[in-house]
N, C-alpha and C positions, 0 to 999 in steps of 0.2 A: 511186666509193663514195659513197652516200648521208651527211649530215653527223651522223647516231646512227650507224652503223657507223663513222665515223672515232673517233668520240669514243671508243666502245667500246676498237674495237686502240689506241688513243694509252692510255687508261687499264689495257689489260693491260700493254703494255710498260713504263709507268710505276711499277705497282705491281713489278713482276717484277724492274727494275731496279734499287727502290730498297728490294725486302724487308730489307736489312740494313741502312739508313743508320740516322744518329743521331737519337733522340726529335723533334729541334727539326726534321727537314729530311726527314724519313720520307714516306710516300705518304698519313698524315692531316693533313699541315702541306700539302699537294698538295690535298686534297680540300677543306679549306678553303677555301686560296685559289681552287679554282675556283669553290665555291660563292659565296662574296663575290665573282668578277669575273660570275658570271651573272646577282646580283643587283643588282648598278652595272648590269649593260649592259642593262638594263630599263629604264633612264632617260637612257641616251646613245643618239647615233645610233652605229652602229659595224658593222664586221663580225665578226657574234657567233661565226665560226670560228675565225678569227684570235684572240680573247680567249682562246674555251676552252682553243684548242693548245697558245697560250700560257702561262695560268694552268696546264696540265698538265704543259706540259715546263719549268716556268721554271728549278726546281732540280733536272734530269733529270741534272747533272754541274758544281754549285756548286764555283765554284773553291775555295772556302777547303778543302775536303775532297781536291783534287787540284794539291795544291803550287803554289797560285796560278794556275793558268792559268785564263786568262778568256776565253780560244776554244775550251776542250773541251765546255760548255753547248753553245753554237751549232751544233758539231759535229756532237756527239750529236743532236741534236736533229736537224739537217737532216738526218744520214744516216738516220734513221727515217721521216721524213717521205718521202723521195724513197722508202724500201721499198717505202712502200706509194700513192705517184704522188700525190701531192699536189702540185697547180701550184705553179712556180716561186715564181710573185710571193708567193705566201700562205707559200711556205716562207720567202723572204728576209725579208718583216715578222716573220713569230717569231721569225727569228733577231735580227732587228734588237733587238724586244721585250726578249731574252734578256741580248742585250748592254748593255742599257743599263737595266733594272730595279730595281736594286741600290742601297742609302743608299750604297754608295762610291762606283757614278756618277757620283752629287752633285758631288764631288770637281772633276769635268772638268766644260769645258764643253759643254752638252748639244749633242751630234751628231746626233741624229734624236730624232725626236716624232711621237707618230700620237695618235690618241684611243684606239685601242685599247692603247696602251703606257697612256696615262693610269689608263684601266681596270684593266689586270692588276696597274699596280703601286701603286697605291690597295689593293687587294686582297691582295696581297701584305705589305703598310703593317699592313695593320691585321690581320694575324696576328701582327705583331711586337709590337701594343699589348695594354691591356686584361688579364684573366685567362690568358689563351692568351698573349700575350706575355712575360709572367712565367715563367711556366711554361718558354717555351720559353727564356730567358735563363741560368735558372740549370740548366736541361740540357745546352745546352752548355757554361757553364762549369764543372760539373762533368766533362764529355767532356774536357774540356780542362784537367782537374785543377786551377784558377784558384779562388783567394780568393772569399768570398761577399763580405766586407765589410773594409775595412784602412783605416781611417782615416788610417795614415799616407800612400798613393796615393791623390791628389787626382785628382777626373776630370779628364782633357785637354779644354779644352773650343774648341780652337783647333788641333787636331790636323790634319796632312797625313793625303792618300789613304795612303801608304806607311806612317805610323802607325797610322793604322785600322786596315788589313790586318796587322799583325804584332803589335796590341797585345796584351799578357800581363795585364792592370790586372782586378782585382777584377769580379764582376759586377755589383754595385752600382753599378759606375762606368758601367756600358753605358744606365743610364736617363739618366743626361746627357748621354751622347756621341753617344746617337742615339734609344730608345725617346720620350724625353720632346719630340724635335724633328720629331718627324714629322705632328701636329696638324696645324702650320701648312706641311706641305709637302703634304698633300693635292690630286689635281688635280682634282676631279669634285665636284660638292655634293653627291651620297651618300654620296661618303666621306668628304668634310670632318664629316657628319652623323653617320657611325657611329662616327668616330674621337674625337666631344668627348664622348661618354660613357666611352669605352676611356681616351684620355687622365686623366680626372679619377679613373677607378677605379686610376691607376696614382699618381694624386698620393695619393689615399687608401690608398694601401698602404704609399709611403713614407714619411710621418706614421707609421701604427701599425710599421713597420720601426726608426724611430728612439726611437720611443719604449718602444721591448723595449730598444733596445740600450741605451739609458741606462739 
């Protein structure tokens, strides 16, 4: 298959698969991130299949939605890839991608790195920031039936991966524990670049946030 016919079937499966997920994680939280990993990979070297594949399957089966498991992404992903014969080696890097994309990653110490990992999760990064990062925060913590704001739950801000993953804590509290840290985790200089504007419009939201609530 020619590399616009892959793109094509990878994006019908994708939307087809994810018509029913939740606002933050839907197939326009997918079209973003692939738009921002196409636009990074215009100023890296990289292989710009790999990124797309990647930024297209990366939430094709988010663990947090399938009772923790953090092998049913890869999964899914590679058994679609192989439908429709996609070499080996390009499948195990997305999958690899897959695995390791994620602020809980963070957590562990890093197992694998490519440039094209750099890319899709830059990309990924910065749908979590900015206007769209907001937006998408307090969508799933509404999904999730979770507090806007409790001053009495302080952010964790020294949290284990296992706390991450199970935390129940206000949305308010997710700009500390990860929205506002990802700036400075950026791996690419266009993303370091698009993220100190999304960063500073999120400090400027928290300011007029406290200042309602007073």
């Amino acid at each position: 298959m020619e590399h616009a016919a892959i793109i094509d079937s990878t994006i019908s499966f994708v939307r087809k698969t994810l018509e029913n997920a939740e606002g933050g994680h839907d197939w326009w939280h997918i079209h973003r991130v692939w738009t921002n990993a196409k636009h990074i990979a215009q100023t890296e070297e990289c292989d710009l299949l790999v990124v797309e594949l990647a930024a297209l399957l990366h939430d094709i089966a988010d663990s947090k939605f399938h009772n923790g498991d953090e092998e049913i992404g890869p999964k899914t992903a590679g058994k679609f890839l192989q439908s429709i014969h996609i070499d080996p080696t390009v499948i195990e890097h997305v999958q690899q991608i897959i695995r390791h994309i994620s602020f809980k990653s963070g957590f562990d110490k890093a197992a694998f790195r490519s440039k094209e990992l750099d890319i899709v999760q830059d990309a990924d990064r910065l749908d979590a920031m900015g206007a769209i990062g907001i937006a998408r925060t307090f969508s799933y913590g509404g999904f999730k039936g979770r507090e806007i704001y409790n001053p009495e739950i302080p952010p964790n801000l020294n949290m284990t991966k296992e706390e991450y993953k199970t935390s129940a804590a206000p949305s308010i509290n997710h700009f500390y524990e990860k929205l506002l840290l990802l700036k400075d985790k950026m791996n690419t200089a266009t993303g370091k670049k698009l993220a100190e504007q999304r960063h500073n419009f999120m400090i400027l939201y928290l300011e007029q946030f406290y200042d309602e609530v007073k």
